[in-house]
N, C-alpha and C positions, 0 to 999 in steps of 0.2 A: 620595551624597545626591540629586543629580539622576534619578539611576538610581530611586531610591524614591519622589521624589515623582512621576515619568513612570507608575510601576507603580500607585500609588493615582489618579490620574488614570485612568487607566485603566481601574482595578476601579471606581471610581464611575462613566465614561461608560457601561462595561459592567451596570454596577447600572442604570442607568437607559434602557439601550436593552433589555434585558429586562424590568423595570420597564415600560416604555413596548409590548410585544409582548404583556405579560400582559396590561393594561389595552384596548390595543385588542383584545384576543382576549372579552374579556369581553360588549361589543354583540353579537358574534354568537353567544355562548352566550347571549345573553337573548333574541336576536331568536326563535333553534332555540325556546326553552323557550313564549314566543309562541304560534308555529305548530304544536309539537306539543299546545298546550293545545285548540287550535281546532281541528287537524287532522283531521277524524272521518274522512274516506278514507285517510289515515294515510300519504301520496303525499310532504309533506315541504313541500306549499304551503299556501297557504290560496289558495282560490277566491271568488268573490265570495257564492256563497251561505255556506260556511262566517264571514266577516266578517259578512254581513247576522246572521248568527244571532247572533252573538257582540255584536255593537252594539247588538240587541235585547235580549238580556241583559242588557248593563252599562246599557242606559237602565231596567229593571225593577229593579235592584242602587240606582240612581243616584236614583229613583222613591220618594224618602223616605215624601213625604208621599201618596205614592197619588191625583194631581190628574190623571194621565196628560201630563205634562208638568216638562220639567227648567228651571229658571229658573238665573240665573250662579252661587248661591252652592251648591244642587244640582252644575252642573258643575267647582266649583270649578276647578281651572288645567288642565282638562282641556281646553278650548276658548279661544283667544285672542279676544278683546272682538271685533275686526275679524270674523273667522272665525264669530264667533258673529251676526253682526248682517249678515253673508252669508246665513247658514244659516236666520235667520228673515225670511222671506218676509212674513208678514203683520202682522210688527214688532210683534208683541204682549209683547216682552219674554223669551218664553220658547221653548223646542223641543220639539213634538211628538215621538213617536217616529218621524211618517213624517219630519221634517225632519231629527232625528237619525240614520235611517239613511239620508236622503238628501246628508247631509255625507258618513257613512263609505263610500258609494258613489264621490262623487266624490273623496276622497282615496285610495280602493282604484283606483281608476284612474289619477291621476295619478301613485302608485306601482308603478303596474305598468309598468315601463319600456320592458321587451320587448314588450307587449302580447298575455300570451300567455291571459292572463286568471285569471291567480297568482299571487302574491307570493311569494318567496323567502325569505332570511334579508338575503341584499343590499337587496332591494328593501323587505323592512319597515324598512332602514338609512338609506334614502333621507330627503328630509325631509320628503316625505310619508306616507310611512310611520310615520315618528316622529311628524306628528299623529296618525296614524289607531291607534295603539297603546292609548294611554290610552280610547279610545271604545270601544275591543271586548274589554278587558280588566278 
């Protein structure tokens, strides 16, 4: 009996430390899917012009009402309130596209860990990278 319950103990810990390898295997299958969306040099990074194009993009995507400007319900939970009221400079409530892709600048940087002037699949794992995801996607 003890011998049985030791073995389903077991096969459950085992359930869930594979469970738990698939799961963390999956941010970096999202992060790859990311970078190959944006990758046009096809290198396996993104670079800061590859992200500027992309942030430019999702702010046109994001650009409902065609005002050239994204206000919070525009960004919806893409930009945290603090973050957002960093990003606007002249407190008018809302973000230009230069101020939009002035955010995803400096979160492309503070994600580039190495400093090599690329993101990775680690470094878009980062938590700045996990801001700068939703803005170029």
């Amino acid at each position: 009996m003890a011998q049985g319950r030791r073995l389903a103990i077991g096969l459950v810990a085992g359930g869930l430390l594979l469970g738990g390898t698939l799961v963390a295997s999956l941010p970096a299958q999202a992060q790859q899917a990311e970078i190959k969306a944006l990758d046009a040099d096809n290198d396996g990074t993104l670079d800061l012009d590859e992200v500027t194009k992309g942030a430019q993009a999702g702010f046109d995507r994001m650009n409902k009402d065609r005002d050239d400007t994204l206000d919070r319900d525009e960004l919806g939970s893409r930009v945290a309130a603090q973050e957002f009221s960093d990003a606007d400079p002249d407190k008018d409530k809302t973000l230009s596209k230069e101020e939009y892709v002035a955010l995803a600048t400096k979160l492309f940087k503070q994600a580039d860990i190495d400093g090599d002037g690329t993101l990775d699949a680690k470094e878009l794992n980062s938590e700045a990278g996990r801001e700068l995801s939703p803005l170029i996607h």
